[in-house]
VODO-176275 format. One record per atom (N, C-alpha, C, O): residue in three letters; x, y, z. Coordinates in steps of 0.001 Angstrom, whole numbers, plus 524288, in hexadecimal, padded with zeros to 5 digits. Example, Ala and Ser with C-alpha at 12.3 -4.5 7.8 and 13.67 -1.06 7.14 Angstrom:
<nodes>
ALA833867E9C681E78/ALA8300C7EE6C81E78/ALA833907F31C81E78/ALA8379C7F30982111/SER832327F73681BA8/SER835667FBDC81BE4/SER832648001E81EBE/SER834618047281F67/
</nodes>
This chain:
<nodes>
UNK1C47397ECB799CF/UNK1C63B97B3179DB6/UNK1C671975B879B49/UNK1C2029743E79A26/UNK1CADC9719C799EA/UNK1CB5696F2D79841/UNK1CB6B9699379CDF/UNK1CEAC969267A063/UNK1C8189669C79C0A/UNK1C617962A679CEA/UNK1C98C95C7B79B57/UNK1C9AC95AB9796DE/UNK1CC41959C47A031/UNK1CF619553779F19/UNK1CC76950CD79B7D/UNK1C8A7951CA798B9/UNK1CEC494BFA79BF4/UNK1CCA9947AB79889/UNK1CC63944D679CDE/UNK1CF4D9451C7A0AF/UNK1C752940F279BEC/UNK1C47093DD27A18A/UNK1C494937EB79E1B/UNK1C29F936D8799D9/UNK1C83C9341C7A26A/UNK1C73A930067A0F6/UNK1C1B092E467A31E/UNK1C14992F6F7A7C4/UNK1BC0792B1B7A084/UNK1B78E929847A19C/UNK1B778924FC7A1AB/UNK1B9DB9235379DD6/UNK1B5BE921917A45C/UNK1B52691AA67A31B/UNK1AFDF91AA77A120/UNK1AC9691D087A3B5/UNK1AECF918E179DDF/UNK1A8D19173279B86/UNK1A8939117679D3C/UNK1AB7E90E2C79B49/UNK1A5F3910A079FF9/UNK1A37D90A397A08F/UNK19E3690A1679E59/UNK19AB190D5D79E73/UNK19E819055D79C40/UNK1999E903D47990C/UNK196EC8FF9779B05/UNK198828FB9179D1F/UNK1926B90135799F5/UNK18E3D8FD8A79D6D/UNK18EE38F86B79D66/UNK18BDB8F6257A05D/UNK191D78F5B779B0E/UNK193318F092798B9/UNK195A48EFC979E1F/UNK193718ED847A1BE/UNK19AB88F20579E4D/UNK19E8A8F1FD7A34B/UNK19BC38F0297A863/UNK19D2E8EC967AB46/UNK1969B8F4027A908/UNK193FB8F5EA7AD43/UNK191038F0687AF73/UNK190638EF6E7B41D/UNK18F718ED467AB62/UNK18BF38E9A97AADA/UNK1904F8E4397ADA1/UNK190298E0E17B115/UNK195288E6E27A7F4/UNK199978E18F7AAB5/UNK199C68E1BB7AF3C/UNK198118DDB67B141/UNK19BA98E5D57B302/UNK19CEC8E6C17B798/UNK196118E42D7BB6E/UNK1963F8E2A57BFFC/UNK192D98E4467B96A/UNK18FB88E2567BE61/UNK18E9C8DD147BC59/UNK18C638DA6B7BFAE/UNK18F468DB137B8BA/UNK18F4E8D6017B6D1/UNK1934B8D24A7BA11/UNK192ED8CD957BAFE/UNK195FE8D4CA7BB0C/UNK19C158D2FF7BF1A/UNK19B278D2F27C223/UNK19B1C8CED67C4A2/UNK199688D8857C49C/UNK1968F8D6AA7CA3A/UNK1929A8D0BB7C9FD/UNK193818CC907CC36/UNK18E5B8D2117C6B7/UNK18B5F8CDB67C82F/UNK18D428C81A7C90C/UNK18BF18C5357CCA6/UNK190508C7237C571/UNK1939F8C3AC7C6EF/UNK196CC8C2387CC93/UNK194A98BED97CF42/UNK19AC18C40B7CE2D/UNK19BBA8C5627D2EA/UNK197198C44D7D793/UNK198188C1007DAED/UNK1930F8C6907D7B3/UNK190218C8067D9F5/UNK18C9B8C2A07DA29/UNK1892D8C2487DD83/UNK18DAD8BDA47D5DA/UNK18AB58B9E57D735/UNK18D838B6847DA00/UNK18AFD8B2A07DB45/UNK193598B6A87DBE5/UNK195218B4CF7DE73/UNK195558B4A37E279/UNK198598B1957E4A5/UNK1924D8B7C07E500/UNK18FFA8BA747EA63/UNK1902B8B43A7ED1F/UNK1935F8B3297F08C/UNK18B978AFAA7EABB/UNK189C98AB637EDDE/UNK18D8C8A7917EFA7/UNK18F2D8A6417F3FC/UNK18EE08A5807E8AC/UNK194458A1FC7E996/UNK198928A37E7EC96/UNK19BD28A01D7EDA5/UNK199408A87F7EE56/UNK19CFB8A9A37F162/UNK19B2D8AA6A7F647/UNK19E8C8A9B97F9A3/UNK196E68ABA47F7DC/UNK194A28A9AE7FF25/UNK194508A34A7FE8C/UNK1936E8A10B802B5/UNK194C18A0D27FB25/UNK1945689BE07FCA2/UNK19BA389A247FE49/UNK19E17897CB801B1/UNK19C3189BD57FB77/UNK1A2EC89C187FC31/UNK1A5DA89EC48018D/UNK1AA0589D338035F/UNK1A3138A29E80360/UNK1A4788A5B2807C0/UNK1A0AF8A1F480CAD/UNK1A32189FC781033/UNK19D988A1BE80C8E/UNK199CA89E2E80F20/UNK19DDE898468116D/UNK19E34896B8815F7/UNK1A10D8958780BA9/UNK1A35E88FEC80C82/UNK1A696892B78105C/UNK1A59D891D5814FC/UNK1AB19896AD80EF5/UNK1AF3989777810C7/UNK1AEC5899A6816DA/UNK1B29F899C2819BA/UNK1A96189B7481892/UNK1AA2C89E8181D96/UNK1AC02899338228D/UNK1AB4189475822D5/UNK1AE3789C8182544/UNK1AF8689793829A7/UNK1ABC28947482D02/UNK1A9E58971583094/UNK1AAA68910C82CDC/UNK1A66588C3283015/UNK1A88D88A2F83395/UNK1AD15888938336D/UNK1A494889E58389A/UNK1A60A8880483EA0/UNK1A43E882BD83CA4/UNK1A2FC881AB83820/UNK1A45787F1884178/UNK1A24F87AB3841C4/UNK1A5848751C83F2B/UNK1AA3E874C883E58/UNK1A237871BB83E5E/UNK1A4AA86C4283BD5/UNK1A63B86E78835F1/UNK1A3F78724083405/UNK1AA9886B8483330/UNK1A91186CE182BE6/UNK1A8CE8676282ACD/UNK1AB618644782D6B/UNK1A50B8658882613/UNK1A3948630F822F1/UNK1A767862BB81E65/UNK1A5EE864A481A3C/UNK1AD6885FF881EB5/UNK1B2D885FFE81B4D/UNK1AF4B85E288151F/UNK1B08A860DB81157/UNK1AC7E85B4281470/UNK1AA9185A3680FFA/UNK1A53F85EE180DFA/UNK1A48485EDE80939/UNK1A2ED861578100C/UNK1A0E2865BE80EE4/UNK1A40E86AEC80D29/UNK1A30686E42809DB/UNK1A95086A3681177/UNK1AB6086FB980FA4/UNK1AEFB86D8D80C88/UNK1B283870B880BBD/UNK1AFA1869BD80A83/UNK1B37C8679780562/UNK1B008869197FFB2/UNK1B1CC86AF07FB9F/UNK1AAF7867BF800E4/UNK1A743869D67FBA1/UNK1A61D86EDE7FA07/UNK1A508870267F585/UNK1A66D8724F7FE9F/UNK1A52F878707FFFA/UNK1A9C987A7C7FD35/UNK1A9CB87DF87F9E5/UNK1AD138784B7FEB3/UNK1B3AD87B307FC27/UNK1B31A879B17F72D/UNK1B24387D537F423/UNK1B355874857F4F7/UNK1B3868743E7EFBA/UNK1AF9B8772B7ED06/UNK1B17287A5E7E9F1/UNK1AAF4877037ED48/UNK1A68787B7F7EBF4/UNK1A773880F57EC5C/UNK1A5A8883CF7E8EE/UNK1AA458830C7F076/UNK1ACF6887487F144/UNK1AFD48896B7EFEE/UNK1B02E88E2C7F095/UNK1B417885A37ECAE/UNK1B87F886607E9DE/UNK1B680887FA7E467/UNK1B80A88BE97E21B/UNK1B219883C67E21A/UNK1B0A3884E57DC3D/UNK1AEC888B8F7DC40/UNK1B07888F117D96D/UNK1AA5C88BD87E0DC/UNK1A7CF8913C7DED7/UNK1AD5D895827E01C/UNK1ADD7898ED7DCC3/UNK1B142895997E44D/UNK1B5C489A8B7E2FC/UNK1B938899937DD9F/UNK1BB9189D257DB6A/UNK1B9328967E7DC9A/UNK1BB10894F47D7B1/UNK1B753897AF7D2D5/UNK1B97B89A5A7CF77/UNK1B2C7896FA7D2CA/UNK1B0EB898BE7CEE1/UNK1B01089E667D04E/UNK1B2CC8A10C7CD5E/UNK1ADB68A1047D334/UNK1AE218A6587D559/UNK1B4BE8A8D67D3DD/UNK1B51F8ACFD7D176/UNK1B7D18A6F17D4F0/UNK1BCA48A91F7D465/UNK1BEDD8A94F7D057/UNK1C1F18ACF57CFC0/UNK1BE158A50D7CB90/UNK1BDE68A5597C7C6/UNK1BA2F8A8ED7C430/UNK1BBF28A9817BFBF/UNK1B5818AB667C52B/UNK1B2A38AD8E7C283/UNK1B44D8B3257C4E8/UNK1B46B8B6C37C1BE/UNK1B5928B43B7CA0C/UNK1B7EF8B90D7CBCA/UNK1BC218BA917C828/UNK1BBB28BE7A7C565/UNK1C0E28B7107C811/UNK1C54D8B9117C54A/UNK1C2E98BAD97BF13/UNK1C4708BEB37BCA2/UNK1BF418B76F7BD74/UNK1BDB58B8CA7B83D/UNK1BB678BCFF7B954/UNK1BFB28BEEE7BA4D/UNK1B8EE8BFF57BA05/UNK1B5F58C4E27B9AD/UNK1B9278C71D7BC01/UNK1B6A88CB0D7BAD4/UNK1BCA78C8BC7BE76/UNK1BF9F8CD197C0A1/UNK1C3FC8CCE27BC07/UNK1C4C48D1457BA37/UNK1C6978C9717BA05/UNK1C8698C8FD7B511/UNK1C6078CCA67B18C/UNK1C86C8D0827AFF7/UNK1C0B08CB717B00E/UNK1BF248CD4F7AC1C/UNK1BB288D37D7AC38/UNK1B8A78D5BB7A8C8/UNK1BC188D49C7B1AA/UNK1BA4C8D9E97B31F/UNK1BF498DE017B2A0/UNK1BEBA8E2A77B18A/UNK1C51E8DB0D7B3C5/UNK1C8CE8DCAC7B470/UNK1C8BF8DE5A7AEE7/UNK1C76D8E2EB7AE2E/UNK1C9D68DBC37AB25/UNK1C9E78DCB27A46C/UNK1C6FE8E0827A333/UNK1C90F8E4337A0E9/UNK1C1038E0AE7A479/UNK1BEBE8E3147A52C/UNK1C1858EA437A5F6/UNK1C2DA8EDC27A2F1/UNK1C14E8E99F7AAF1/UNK1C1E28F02F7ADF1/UNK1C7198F1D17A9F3/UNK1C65D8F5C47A74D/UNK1CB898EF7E7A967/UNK1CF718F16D7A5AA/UNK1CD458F1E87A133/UNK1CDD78F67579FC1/UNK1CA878EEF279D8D/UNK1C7538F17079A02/UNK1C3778F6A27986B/UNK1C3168F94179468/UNK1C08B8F6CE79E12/UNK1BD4E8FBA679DA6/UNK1C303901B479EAA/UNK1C29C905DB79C47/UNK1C8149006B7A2EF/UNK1CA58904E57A3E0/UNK1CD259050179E34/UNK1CE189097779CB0/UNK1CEA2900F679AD3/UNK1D09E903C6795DF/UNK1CED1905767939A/UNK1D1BF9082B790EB/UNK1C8519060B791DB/UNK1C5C3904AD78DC0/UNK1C0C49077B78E23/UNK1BDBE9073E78A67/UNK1BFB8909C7791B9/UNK1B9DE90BFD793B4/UNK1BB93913057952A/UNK1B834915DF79712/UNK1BFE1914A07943B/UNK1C20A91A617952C/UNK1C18D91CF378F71/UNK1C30B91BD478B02/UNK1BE19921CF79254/UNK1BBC69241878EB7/UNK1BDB2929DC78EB0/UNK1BADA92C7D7918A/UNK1C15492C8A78C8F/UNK1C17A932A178D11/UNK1BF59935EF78A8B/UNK1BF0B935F8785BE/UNK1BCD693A8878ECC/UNK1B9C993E4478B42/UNK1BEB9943A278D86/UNK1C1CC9441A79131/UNK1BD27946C378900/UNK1BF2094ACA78771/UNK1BA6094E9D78866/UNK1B5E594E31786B5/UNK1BD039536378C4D/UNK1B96C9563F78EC0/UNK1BBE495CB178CCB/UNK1C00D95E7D78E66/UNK1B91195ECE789E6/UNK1BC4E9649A78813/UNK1BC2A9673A78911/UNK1B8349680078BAE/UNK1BF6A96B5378891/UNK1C00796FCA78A54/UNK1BA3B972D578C59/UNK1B6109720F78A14/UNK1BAB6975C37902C/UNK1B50E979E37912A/UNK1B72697FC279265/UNK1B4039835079338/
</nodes>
């Protein structure tokens, strides 16, 4: 009974490490971004035009830098994942029984 050929992905622990290293990253953005969701939710009452003039500009720097460090790592995860699907396929040869 003759037995096909199996494409295998080998990931290597390196990968494994990258991949939660990314997360961690991500994952510290948790704060700066409730502070950001926090500015933006809608408020009753009087507004303070010179408070929420400082809030925005402050607001602006941290999506700015968040969005900038987003595009970079999804960039470079992207490079990434096409790297491991060219490059990490391994075929074994299974014989005859």
């Amino acid at each position: 009974m003759k037995k096909e050929l199996h494409n295998l992905k080998a990931i290597p622990y390196q990968d494994i490490t990258d991949l939660q290293d990314l997360l961690d990253r991500l994952e510290s953005w948790q704060e700066p971004l409730a502070v950001l969701d926090h500015f933006f939710q809608f408020r009753t009452g009087p507004i303070n035009k010179k408070k929420v003039i400082k809030e925005y500009y402050a607001s602006g720097h941290l999506f700015h830098a968040f969005f900038t460090e987003f595009i970079r790592l999804m960039e470079a995860e992207q490079v990434k994942i096409e790297k491991l699907d060219r490059e990490r396929k391994v075929l074994t040869h299974l014989t005859d029984k």
